[in-house]
N, C-alpha and C positions, 0 to 999 in steps of 0.2 A: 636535185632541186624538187621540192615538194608543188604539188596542184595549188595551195595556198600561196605561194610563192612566184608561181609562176602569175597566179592571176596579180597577184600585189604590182609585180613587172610592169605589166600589161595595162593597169592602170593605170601607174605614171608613166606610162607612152605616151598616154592618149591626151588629147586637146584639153587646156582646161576646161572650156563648157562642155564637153561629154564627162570629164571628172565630175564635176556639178551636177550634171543629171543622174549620174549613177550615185551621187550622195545621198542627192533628194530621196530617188526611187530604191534604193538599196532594203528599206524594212519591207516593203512591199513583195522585192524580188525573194526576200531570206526567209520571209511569211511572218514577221513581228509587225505590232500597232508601232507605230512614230512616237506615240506619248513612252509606251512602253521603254524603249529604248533610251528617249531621253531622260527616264527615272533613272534608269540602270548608270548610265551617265553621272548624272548629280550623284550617285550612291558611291560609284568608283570616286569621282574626286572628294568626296567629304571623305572616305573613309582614307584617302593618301594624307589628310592633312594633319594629322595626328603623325609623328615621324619620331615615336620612339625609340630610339637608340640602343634602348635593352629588347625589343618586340622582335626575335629571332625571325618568329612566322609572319610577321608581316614583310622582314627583307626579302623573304622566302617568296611571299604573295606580289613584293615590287617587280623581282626579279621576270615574273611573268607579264608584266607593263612598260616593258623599259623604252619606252615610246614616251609614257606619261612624266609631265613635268608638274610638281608638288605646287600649288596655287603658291601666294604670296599672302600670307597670313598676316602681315606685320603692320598694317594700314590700320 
């Protein structure tokens, strides 16, 4: 088990209101701006929304988010 891994764990042990707190303060603790972050954010999910079928490098790129769930476009 990897250091990343183990702190992932350790997270969902924990209370939700200290999960919360370490949400909030998380950019602070890592040393990124909060705005920063949440561009980075918008940038991942716009760029999931496009789900080309033939885009080999982008399944290649999912593969590394398999956490992330593709917005719902259809609205």
């Amino acid at each position: 088990m990897t250091t990343v891994q183990e702190i992932e764990k350790a997270i969902e042990a924990l209370p939700l209101a200290d999960q919360l707190r370490l949400y909030r303060d998380l950019p602070q603790l890592i040393g990124r701006d909060p705005e920063d972050l949440e561009w980075q954010r918008l940038a991942i999910e716009e760029f999931f929304r496009d789900d080309a079928a033939d885009d080999i490098s982008y399944d290649r790129l999912r593969a590394d988010f398999p956490g992330h769930r593709p917005l719902d476009c259809s609205n």
